[in-house]
C-alpha positions as CSV (number, residue, x, y, z in Angstrom):
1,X,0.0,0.0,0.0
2,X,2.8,2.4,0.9
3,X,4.8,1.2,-2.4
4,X,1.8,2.1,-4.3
5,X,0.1,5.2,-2.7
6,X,3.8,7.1,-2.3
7,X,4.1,6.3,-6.5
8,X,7.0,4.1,-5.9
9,X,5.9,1.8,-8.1
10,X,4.5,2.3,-11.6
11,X,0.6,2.0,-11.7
12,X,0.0,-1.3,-13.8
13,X,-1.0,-1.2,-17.3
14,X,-4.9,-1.9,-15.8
15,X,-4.3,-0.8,-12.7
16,X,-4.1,-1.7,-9.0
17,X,-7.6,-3.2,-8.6
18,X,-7.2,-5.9,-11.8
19,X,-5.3,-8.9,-11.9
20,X,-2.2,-8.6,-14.7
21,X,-2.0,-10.7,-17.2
22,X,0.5,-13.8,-16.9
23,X,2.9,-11.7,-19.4
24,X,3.5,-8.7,-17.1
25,X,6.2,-9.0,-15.1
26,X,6.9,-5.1,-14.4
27,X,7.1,-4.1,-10.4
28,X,3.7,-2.7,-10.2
29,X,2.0,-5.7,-12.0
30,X,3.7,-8.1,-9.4
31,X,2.4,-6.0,-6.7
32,X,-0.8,-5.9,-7.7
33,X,-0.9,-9.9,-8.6
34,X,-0.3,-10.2,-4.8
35,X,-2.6,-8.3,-3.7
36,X,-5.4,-9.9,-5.6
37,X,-4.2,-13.2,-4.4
38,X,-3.8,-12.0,-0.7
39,X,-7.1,-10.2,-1.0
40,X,-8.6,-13.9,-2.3
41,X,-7.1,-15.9,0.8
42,X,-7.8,-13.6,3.1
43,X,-11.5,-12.2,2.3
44,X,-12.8,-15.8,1.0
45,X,-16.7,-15.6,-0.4
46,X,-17.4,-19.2,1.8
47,X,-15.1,-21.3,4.0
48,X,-11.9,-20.9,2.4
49,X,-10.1,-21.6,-0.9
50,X,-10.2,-25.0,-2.7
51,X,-6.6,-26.9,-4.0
52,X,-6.9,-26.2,-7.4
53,X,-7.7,-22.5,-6.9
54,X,-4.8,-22.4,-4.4
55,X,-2.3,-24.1,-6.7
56,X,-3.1,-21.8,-9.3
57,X,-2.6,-18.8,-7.1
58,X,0.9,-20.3,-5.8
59,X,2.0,-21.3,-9.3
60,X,1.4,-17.7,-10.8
61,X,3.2,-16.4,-7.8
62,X,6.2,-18.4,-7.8
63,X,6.6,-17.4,-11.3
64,X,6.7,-13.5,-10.6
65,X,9.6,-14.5,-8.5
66,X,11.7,-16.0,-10.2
């Protein structure tokens, strides 16, 4: 939140509030990406998260770091 309200980090192409597509990999697209996903995990519509949905979410994120 700091990184992005201070403009420390470039806005992403769609914004903050959108998840990026897969191909962008710029510092304010990753930031955003984990925000969605934290946002997901931690303000879940029922009970939780199933695996698949939580694989996919740990797969796209491993990928922004490496």
């Amino acid at each position: 939140c700091i990184l992005r309200n201070f403009n420390l980090v470039p806005e992403p192409h769609y914004g903050w509030d959108i998840l990026p597509s897969k191909t962008d990999n710029s510092p304010g697209a990753n930031l955003a990406r984990i925000k969605f996903y934290r946002n997901d995990v931690s303000h879940p519509s029922n009970d939780g998260i199933d695996n698949t949905t939580f694989e996919k979410m740990w797969t796209d994120l491993r990928q922004v770091c490496l």
